[in-house]
N, C-alpha and C positions, 0 to 999 in steps of 0.2 A: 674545748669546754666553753660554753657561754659563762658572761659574767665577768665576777673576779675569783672565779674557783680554777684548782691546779691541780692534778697528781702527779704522782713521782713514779714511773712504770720503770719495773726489771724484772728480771725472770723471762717464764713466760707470757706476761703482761705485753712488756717490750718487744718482744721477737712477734708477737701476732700484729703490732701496729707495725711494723715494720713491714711485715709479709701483705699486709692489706695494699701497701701503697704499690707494690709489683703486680697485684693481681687484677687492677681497677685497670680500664682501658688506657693508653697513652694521649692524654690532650693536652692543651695549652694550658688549660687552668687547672687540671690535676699537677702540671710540673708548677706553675705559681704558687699552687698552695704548699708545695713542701719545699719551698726553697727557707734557705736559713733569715733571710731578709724579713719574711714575712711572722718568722716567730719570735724572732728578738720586740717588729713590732707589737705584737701584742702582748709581749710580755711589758711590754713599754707600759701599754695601758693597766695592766695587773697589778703589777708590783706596788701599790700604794696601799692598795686595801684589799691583796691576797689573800685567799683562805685556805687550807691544805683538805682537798675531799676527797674520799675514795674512789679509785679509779674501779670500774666494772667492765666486764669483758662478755665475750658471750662464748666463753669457750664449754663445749660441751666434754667430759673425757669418755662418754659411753656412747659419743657419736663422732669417733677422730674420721673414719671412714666411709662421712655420709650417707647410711643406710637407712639415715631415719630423716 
């Protein structure tokens, strides 16, 4: 999230960011980006003047099967 915005994802929410980061091609800076290193630092930068904003997904439930 750009800024000093955060959400907090579980459920559903959580298991689709999880599955996106499997299904992206395997490169060097996709493994950089989700290493733990990189998110403690930006939470570095956050954490002063956080704000809590909803997280949005784009899950459709009348298109689990890509037909549309």
């Amino acid at each position: 999230m750009a800024d000093t915005g955060y959400a907090i994802l579980d459920g559903v929410s959580s298991m689709l960011r999880a599955t996106r980061f499997t299904q992206e091609p395997l490169t060097e800076n996709n493994l950089q980006e989700h290493q733990m290193v990189l998110y403690l630092r930006m939470l570095d930068t956050k954490i002063p003047t956080a704000r809590l904003v909803p997280f949005k997904n784009s899950l459709n439930l009348f298109n689990l099967f890509g037909d549309e």
